[in-house]
SEMARLO-748879 format. One record per residue (C-alpha): residue number from 0; y, z, x. Coordinates in Angstrom, 2 decimals. Layout:
NUM Y Z X $
...
END
This chain:
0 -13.93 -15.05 60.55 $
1 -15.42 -12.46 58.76 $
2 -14.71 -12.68 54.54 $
3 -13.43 -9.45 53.36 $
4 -15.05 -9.16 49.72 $
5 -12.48 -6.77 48.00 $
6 -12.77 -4.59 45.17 $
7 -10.54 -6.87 42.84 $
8 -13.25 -9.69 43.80 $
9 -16.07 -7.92 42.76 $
10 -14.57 -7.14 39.78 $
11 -13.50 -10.12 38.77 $
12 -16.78 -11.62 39.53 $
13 -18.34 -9.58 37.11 $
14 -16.10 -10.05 34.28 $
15 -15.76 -13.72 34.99 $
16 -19.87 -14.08 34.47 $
17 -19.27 -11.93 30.84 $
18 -16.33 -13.91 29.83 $
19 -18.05 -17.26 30.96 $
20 -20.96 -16.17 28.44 $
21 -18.85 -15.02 25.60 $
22 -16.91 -18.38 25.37 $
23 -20.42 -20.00 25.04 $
24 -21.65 -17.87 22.37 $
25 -18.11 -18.48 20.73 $
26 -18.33 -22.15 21.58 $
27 -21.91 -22.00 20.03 $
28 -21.47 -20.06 17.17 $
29 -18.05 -22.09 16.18 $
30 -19.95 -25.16 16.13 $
31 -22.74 -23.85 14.26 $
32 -20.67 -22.65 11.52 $
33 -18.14 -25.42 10.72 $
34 -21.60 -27.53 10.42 $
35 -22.97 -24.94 7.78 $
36 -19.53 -24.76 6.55 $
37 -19.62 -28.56 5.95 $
38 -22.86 -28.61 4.41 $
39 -21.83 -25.42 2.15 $
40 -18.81 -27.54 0.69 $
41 -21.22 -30.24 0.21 $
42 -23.21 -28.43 -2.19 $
43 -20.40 -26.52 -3.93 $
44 -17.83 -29.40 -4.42 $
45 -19.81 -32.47 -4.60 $
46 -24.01 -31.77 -5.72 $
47 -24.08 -28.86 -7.41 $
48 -20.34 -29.86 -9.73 $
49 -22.79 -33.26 -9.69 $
50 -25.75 -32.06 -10.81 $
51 -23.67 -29.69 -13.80 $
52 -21.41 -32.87 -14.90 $
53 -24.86 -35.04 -15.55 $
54 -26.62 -32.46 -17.50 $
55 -23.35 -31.82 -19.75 $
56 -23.94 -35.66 -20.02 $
57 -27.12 -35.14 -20.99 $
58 -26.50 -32.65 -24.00 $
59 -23.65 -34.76 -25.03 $
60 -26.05 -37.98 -25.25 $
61 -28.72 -35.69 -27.06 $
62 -25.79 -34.23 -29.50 $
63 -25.04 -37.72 -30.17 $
64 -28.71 -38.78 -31.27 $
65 -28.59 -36.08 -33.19 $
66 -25.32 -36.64 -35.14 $
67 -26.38 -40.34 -35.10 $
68 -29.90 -39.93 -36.87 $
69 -27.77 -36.84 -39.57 $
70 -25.22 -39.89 -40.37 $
71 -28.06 -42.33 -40.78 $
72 -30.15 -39.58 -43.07 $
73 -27.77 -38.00 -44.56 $
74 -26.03 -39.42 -47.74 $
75 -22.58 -37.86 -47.79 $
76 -18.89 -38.88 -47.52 $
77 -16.72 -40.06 -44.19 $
78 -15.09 -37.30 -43.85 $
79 -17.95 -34.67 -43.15 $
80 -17.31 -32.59 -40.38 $
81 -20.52 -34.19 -38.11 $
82 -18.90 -37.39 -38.56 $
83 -16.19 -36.30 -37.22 $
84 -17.22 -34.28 -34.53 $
85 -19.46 -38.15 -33.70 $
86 -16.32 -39.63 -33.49 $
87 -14.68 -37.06 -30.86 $
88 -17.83 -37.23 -29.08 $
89 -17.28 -40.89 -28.98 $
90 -13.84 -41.03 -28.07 $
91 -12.88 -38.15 -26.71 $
92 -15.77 -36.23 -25.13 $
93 -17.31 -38.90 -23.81 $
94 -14.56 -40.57 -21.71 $
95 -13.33 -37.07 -20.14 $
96 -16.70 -36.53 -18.96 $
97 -16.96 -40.42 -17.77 $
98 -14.04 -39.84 -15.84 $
99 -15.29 -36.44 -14.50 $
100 -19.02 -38.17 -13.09 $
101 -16.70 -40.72 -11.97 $
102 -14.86 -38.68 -9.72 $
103 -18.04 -37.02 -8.24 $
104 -20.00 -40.17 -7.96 $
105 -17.70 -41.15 -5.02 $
106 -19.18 -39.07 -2.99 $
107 -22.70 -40.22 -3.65 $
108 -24.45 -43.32 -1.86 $
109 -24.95 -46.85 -2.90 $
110 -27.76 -46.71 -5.04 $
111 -26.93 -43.63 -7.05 $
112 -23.21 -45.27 -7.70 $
113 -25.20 -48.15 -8.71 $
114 -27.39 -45.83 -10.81 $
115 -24.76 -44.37 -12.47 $
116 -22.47 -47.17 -13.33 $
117 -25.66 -48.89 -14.80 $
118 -26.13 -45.67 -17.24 $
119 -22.51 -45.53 -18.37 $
120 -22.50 -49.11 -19.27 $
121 -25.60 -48.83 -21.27 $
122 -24.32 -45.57 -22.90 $
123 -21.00 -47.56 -23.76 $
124 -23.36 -50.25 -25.41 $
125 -25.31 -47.59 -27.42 $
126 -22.10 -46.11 -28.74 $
127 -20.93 -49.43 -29.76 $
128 -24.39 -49.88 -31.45 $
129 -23.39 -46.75 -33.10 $
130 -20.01 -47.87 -34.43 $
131 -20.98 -50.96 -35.49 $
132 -24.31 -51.32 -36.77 $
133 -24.24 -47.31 -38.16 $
134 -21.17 -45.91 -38.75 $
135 -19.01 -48.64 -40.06 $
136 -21.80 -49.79 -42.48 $
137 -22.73 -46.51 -43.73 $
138 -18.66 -45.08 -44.30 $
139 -18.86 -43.78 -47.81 $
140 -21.08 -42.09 -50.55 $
141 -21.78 -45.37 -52.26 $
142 -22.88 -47.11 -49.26 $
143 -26.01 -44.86 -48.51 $
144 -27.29 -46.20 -52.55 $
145 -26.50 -50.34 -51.58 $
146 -30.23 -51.39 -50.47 $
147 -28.48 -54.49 -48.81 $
148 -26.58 -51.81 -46.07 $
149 -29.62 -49.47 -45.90 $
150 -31.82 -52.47 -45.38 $
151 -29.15 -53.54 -42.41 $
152 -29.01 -50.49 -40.54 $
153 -32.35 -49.52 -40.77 $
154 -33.77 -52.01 -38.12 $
155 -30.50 -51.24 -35.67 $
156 -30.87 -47.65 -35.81 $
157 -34.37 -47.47 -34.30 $
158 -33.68 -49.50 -32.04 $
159 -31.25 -47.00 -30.52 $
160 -34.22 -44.40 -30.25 $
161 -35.46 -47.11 -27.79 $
162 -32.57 -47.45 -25.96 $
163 -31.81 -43.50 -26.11 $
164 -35.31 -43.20 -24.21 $
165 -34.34 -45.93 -21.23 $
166 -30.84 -43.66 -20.49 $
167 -32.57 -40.38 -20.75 $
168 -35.11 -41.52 -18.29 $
169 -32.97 -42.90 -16.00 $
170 -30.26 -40.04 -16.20 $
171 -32.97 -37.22 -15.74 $
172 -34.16 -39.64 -12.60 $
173 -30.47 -39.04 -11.00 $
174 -30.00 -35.79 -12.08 $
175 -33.26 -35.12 -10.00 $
176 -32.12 -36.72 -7.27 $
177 -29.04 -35.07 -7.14 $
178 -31.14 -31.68 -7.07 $
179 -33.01 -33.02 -3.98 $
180 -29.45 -33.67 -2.58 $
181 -28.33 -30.15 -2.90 $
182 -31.50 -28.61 -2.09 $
183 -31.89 -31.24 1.47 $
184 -28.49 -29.85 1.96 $
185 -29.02 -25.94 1.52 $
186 -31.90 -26.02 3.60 $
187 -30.03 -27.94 6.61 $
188 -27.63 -24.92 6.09 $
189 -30.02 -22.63 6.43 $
190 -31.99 -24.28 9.09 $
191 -28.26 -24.77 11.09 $
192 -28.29 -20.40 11.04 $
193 -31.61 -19.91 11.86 $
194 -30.45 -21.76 14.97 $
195 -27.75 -19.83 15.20 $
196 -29.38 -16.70 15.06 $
197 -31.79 -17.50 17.67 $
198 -28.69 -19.21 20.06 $
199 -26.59 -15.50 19.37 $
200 -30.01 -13.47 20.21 $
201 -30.84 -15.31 23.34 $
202 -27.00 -14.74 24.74 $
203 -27.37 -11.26 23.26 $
204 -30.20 -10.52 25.73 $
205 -28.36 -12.54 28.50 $
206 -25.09 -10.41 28.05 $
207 -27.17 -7.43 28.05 $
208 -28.78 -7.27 31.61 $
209 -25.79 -9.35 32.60 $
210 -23.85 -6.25 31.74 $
211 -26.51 -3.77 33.27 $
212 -26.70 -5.85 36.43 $
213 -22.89 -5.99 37.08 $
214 -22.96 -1.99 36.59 $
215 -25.31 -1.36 38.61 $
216 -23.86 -3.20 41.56 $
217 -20.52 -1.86 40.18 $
218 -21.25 1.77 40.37 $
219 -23.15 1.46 44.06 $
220 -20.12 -0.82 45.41 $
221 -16.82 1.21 43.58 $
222 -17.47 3.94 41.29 $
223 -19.84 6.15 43.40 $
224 -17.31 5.84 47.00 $
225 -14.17 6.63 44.25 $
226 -16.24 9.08 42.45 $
227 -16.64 10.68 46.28 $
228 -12.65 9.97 46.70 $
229 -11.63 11.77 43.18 $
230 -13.86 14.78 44.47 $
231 -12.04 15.25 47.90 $
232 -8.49 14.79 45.96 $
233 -9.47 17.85 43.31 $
234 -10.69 20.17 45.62 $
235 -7.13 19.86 47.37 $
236 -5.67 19.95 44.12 $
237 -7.19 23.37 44.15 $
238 -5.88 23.88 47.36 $
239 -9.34 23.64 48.95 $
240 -9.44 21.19 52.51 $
241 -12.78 19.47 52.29 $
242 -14.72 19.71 55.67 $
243 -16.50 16.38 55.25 $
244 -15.02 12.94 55.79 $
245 -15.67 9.73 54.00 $
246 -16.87 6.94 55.85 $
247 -15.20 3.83 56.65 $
248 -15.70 0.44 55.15 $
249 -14.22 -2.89 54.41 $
250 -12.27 -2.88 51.67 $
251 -9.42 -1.10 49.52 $
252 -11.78 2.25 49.70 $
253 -12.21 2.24 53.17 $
254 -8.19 1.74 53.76 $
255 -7.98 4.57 51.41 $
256 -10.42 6.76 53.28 $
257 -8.93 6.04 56.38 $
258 -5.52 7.74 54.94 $
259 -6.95 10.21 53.52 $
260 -8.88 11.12 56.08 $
261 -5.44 11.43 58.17 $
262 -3.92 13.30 55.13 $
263 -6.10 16.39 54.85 $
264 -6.10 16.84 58.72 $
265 -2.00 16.84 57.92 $
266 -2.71 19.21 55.08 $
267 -4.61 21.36 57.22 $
268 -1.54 21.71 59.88 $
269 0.63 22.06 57.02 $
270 -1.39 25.22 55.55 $
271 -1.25 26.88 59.11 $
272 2.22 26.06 59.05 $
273 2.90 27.73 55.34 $
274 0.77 30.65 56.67 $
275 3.53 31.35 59.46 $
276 6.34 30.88 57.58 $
277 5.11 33.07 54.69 $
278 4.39 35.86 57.12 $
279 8.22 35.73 58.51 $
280 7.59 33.78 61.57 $
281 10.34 31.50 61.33 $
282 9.63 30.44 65.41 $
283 6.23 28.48 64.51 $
284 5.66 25.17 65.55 $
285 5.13 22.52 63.58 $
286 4.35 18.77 64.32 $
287 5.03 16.15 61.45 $
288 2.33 13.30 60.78 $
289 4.97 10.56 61.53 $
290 8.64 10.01 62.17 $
291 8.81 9.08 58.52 $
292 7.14 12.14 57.33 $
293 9.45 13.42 54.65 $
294 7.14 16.38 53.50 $
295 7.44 17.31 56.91 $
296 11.21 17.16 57.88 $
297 11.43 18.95 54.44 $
298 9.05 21.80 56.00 $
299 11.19 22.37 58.98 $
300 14.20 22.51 57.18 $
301 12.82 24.68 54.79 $
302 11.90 27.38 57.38 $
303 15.35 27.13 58.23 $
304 16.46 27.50 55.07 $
305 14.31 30.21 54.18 $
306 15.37 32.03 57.40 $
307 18.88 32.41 56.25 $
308 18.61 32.84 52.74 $
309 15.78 35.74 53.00 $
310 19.07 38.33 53.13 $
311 20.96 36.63 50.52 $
312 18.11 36.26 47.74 $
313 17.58 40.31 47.99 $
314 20.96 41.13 47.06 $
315 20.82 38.12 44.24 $
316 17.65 39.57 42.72 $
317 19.29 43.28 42.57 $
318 22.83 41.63 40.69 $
319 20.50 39.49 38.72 $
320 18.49 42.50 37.52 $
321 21.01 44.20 36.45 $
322 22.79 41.64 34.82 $
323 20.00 40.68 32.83 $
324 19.56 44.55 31.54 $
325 23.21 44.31 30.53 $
326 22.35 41.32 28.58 $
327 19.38 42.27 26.57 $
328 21.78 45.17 25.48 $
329 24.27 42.60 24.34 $
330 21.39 40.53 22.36 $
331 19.86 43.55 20.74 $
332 23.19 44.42 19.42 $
333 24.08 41.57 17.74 $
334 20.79 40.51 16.52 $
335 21.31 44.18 14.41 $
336 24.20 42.71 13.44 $
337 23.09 39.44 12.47 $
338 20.55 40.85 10.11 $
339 22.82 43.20 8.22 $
340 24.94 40.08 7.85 $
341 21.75 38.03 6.44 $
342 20.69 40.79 4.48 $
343 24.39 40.44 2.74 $
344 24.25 37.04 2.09 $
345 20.76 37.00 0.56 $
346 21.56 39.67 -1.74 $
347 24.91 37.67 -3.45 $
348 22.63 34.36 -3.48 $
349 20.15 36.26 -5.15 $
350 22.47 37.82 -7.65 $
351 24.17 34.17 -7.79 $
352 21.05 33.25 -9.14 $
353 20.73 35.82 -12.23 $
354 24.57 34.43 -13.08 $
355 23.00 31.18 -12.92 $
356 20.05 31.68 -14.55 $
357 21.98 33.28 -17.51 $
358 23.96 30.32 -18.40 $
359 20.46 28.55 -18.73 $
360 19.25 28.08 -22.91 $
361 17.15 30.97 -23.32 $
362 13.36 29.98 -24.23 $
363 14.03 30.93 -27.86 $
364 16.39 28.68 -28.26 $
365 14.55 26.01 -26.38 $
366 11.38 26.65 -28.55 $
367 13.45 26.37 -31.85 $
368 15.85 23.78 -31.15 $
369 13.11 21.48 -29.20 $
370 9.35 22.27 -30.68 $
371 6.42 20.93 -28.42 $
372 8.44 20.04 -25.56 $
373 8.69 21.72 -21.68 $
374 10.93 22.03 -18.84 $
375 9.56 21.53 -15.21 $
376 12.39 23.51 -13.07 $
377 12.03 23.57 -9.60 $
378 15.17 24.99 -7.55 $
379 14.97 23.75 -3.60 $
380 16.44 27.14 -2.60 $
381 17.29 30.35 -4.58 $
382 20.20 28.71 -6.64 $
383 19.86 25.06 -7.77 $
384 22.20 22.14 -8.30 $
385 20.09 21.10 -11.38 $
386 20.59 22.93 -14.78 $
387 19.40 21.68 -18.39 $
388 20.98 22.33 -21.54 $
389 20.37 22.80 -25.08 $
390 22.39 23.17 -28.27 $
391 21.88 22.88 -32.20 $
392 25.04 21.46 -34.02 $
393 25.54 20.07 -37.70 $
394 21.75 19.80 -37.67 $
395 21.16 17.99 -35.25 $
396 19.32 19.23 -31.63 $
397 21.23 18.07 -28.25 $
398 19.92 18.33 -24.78 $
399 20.04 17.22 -21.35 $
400 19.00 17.05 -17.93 $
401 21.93 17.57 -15.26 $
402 21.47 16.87 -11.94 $
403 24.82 18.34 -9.65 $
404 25.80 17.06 -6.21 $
405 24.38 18.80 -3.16 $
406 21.53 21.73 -3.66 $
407 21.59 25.40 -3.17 $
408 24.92 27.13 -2.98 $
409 26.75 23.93 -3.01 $
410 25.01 22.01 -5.96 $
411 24.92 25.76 -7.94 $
412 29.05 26.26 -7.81 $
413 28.86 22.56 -9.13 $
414 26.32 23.75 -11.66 $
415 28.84 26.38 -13.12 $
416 31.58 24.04 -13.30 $
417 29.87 20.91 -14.91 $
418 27.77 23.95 -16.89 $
419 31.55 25.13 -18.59 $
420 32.63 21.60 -18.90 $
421 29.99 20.46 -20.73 $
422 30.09 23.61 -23.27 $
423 33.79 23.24 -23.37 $
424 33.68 19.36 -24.66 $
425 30.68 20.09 -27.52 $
426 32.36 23.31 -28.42 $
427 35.86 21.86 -29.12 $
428 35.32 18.22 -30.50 $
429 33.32 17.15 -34.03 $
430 31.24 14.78 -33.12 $
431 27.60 14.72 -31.56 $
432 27.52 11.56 -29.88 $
433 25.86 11.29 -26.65 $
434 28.50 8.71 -25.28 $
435 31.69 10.20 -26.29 $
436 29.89 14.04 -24.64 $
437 29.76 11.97 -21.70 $
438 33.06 9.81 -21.49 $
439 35.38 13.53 -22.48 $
440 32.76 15.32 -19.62 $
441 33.54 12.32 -16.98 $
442 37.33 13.50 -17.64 $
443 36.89 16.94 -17.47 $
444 35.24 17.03 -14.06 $
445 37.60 14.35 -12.52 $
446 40.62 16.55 -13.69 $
447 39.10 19.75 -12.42 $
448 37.78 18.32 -9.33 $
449 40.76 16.34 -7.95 $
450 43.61 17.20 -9.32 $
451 45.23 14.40 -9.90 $
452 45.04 13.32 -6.19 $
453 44.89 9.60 -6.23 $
454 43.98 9.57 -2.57 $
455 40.81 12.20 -2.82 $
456 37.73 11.10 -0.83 $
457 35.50 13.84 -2.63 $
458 32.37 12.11 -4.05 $
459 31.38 15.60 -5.52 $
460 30.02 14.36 -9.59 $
461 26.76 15.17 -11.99 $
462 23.68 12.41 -12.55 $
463 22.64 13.46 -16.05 $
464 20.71 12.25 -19.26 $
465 22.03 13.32 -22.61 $
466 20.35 12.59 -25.92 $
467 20.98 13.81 -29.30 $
468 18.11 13.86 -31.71 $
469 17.87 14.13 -35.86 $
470 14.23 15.73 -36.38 $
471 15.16 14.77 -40.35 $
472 15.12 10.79 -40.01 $
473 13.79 10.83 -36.33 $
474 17.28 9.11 -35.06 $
475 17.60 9.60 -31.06 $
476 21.21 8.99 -29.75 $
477 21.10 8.41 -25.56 $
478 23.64 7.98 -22.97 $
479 23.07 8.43 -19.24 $
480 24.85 8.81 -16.18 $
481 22.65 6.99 -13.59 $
482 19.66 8.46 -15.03 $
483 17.30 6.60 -17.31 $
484 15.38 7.93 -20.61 $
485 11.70 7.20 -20.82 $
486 10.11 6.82 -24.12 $
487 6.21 5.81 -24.27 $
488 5.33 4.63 -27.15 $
489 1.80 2.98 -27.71 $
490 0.50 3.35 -24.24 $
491 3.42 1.41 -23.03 $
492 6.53 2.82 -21.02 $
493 10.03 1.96 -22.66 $
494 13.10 2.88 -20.12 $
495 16.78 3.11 -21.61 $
496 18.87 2.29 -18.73 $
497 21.65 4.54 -18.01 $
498 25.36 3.53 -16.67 $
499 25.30 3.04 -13.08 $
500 28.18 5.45 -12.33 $
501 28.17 9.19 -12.05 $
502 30.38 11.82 -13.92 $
503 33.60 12.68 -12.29 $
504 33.16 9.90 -9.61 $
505 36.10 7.32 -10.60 $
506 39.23 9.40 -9.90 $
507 42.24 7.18 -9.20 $
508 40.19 3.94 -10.64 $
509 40.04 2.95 -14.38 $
510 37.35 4.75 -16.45 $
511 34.73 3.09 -17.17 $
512 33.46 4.30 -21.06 $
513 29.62 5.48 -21.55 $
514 27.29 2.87 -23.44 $
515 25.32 4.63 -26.28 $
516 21.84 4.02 -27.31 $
517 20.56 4.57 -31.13 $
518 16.72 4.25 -31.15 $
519 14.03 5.30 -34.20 $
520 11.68 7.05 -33.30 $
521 8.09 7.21 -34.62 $
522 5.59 10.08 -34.33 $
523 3.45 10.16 -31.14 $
524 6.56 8.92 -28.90 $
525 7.04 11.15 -25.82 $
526 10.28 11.46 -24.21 $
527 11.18 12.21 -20.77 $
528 14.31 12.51 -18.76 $
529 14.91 14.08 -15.49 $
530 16.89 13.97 -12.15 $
531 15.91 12.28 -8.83 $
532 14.00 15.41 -7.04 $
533 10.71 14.65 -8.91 $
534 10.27 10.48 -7.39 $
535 12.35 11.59 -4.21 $
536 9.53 14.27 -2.90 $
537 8.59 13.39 0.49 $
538 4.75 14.18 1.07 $
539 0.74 12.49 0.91 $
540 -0.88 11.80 4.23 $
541 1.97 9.36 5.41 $
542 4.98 12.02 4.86 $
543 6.63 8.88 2.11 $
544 8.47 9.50 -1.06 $
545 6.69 9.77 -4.09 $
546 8.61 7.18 -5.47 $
547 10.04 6.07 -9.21 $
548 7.02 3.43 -9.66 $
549 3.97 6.63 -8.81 $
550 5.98 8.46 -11.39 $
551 6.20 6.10 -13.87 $
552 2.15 5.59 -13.78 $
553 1.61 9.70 -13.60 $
554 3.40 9.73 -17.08 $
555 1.44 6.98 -18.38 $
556 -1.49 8.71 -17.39 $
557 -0.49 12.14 -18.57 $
558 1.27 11.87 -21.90 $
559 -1.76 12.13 -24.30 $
560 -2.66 15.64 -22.82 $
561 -1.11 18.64 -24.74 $
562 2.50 19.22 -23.88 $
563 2.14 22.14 -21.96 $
564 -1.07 20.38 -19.79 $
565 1.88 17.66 -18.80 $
566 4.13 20.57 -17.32 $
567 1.07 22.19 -15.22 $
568 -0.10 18.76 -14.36 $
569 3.21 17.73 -13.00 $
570 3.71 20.74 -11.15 $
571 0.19 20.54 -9.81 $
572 0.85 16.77 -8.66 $
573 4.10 16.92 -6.91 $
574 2.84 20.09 -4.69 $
575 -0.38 18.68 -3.71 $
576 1.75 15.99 -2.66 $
577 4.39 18.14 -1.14 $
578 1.69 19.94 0.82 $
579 2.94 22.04 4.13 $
580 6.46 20.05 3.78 $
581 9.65 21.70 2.42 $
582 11.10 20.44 -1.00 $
583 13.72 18.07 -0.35 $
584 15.90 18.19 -3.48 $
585 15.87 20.11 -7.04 $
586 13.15 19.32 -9.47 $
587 13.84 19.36 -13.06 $
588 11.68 17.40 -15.58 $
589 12.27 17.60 -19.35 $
590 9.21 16.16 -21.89 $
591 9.67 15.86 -26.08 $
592 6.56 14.74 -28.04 $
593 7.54 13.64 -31.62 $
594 4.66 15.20 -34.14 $
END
């Protein structure tokens, strides 16, 4: 039986012989590297923290010679700060470090734990020497003048220096050896990627002409027959029946030769056929490939299809014609109507806006009643849903940023009518407090809004920020309405919350009073409040909000510049970030600086 060696086995073959050789070099390299890994910890956890804790206990035996021989020269009282510090050394210092060599020592071998134990015990025998044949003796002015002491200690204390020698040379011998330890170590690391390289280069140059080998062998066996395929199937894409025919072979290609081969001669008696039909012989003869020939049955019944809707479609196209002509009359018409209609409505938005615009503080007012401050004011359409307010009364300057439901037409009839409210409360009451403003404002729009009507649904309010300000004694009065206050203040960003609930929003439910906020302020504080348009700006190269937290750091990194360089840089900021998308909301940002 002959073996058919398909397409899919040849294929397979080839990838099977790359995958086989990337699992060894994965294998190979894996191996590699948790031994280097294991040799990498050994240096950094247990050799090199080794070598560090026995040179600390080094110094600390030299500091303690030293502090030995100054107590033993030295004629002074027992409380000198040396003596003291010997004393910590003694029983503090040394047993944290004791415990710290102890800990890496368990990690070492026999001989080295041996080593090690030996020099702590002898260091533990020295310090006693210390205590007892030094320190206690020698524990007060007087005893440095008693010959009797002197004469004592003298013959103890240098025979420390002796035993001071034996631990140094014994320590420096294991601190050595733990240097050999790490160093043995680092270069078995290094030898374990030399290995590595040279395991990684040798599969490199296997995988290689591995690859080239299977492509070669690929592109003779599949690509260059389906390169031949793709070329017959575009020139009858074009419409164009090749004259040649591919030749048959023993596999998927040659199956798909053989039908293709069948389907252009089918092609070609299906262009003679078109030819006929086209010219208005509806009597041609056609023969189908098959039985099951779809495209064919479809052929014959579209010639007689064609053959009696030939009359029909000529009368179609002349109603059609002039139906259409009828139409684009219709169309013109109304599109003339259309823009007289637009033009109408443009021109009352636009003079909307001048009413609008008028009930805005005029920039004298703004300039006198807040000095070295600006307003950022950026309407989403021609009229805004965002106003801001000023007003000078009994001394004191008030203002506020007001941010309406809805935008545009909408959010500018709300404007007007929170606009009058607002002017109506400060103009008829006595008192300047933010609060109180806010709590007689809540109750104005509710009334005027609803009605009374228990059962309204409208959600139609204002988001605002009020504050009241004493330039005298620097006294700021706050209240808000969802919307915060911002008050840097050292480099450091200070936010007054505001009450989570809007103006005119609790209709039918009990009303919930305003909190106020007194704060002092000092000169060099800037002051910010504003409505959501600013943070809510959809933009950057991911089309995201700008977000409360981005703002927050832009004012932190803007409020040293002059008060006017804030404004531009603001405006610069959010339309870089806006960039080719529309503004999603009104903008309005308000900024004080105390001087």
């Amino acid at each position: 039986m002959k073996i058919r060696f398909t397409i899919g086995k040849k294929i397979g073959l080839g990838f099977g012989i790359i995958v086989l050789l990337t699992i060894m070099s994965f294998l190979l390299t894996n191996l590699t590297l948790n031994e280097s890994r294991k040799k990498t910890d050994e240096v950094t956890e247990i050799f090199n923290p080794s070598v560090e804790s026995l040179k600390e206990f080094n110094y600390l035996l030299i500091h303690s010679k030293f502090l030995i021989t100054k107590w033993f020269y030295y004629q002074s009282a027992d409380d000198l700060s040396d003596k003291k510090a010997l004393r910590d050394l003694i029983n503090k210092e040394y047993p944290q470090l004791k415990q710290k060599i102890k800990k890496y020592s368990t990690n070492w071998n026999k001989d080295e734990q041996e080593s090690i134990d030996g020099i702590l015990l002898e260091v533990e025998k020295m310090f006693q020497s210390y205590q007892d044949d030094v320190m206690m003796p020698l524990n007060s002015f007087d005893a440095y003048n008693d010959a009797s002491i002197t004469f004592l200690v003298t013959s103890p204390f240098e025979d420390l220096d002796i035993k001071f020698k034996i631990i140094d040379e014994k320590l420096i011998k294991l601190i050595n050896q733990q240097n050999e330890n790490a160093s043995d170590n680092s270069n078995q690391m290094l030898s374990s990627f030399d290995r590595l390289q040279k395991i990684v280069k040798w599969l490199g140059i296997i995988l290689v002409f591995g690859g080239i080998l299977i492509s070669v062998l690929t592109v003779r066996t599949i690509v260059k027959p389906v390169k031949k395929l793709k070329k017959i199937l575009i020139m009858m894409g074009k419409g164009v029946l090749p004259s040649e025919r591919i030749k048959d072979r023993n596999d998927e290609i040659g199956e798909m030769s053989v039908a293709l081969n069948e389907l252009v001669e089918g092609m070609d008696r299906t262009t003679q056929f078109a030819k006929q039909v086209g010219a208005g012989n509806f009597n041609s003869h056609y023969r189908a490939l098959s039985n099951d020939d779809t495209l064919g049955a479809a052929l014959l019944k579209m010639r007689e299809d064609l053959r009696v809707n030939e009359l029909i479609l000529e009368s179609k196209v002349i109603e059609r014609t002039e139906q259409v002509v009828r139409q684009k009359e219709e169309i013109e018409t109304k599109n003339g109507e259309l823009e007289v209609l637009y033009k109408h409505v443009t021109d009352s938005i636009k003079y909307a806006k001048r009413i609008q615009e008028a009930i805005l503080p005029p920039d004298t007012l703004v300039n006198s009643a807040l000095p070295n401050s600006f307003i950022l004011y950026k309407p989403k359409d021609i009229v805004s849903g965002d106003f801001y307010w000023v007003e000078e009364k009994d001394g004191k300057t008030m203002f506020a940023a007001v941010d309406c439901t809805g935008h545009g037409v909408p959010g500018a009839f709300m404007s007007i009518v929170g606009y009058n409210i607002l002017k109506h409360v400060v103009n008829n009451n006595s008192f300047t407090t933010p609060a109180l403003i806010l709590d007689q404002l809540n109750e104005g729009v509710s009334e005027t809004l609803h009605h009374g009507n228990k059962n309204s649904q409208t959600k139609d309010g204002m988001d605002l920020a009020f504050c009241t300000i004493d330039f005298k004694t620097l006294e700021l009065q706050y209240a808000g309405a969802m919307n915060p206050l911002y008050i840097i203040r050292d480099g450091e960003l200070i936010q007054i919350k505001a009450n989570k609930f809007p103006i005119g929003f609790f209709l039918g439910e009990e009303k919930l009073k305003f909190t106020n906020h007194t704060i002092q302020l000092k000169k060099g504080d800037c002051l910010y409040i504003f409505s959501d348009g600013y943070a809510d700006q959809f933009g950057g190269s991911k089309g995201r909000k700008f977000m409360i937290n981005r703002y927050r750091d832009l004012l932190l990194s803007l409020h040293k510049h002059p008060i006017e360089l804030q404004k531009n840089i603001l405006n610069k900021t959010i339309e870089e970030w806006r960039g080719v998308l529309d503004q999603v909301d009104d903008i309005l940002v308000i900024g004080l600086e105390i001087t």
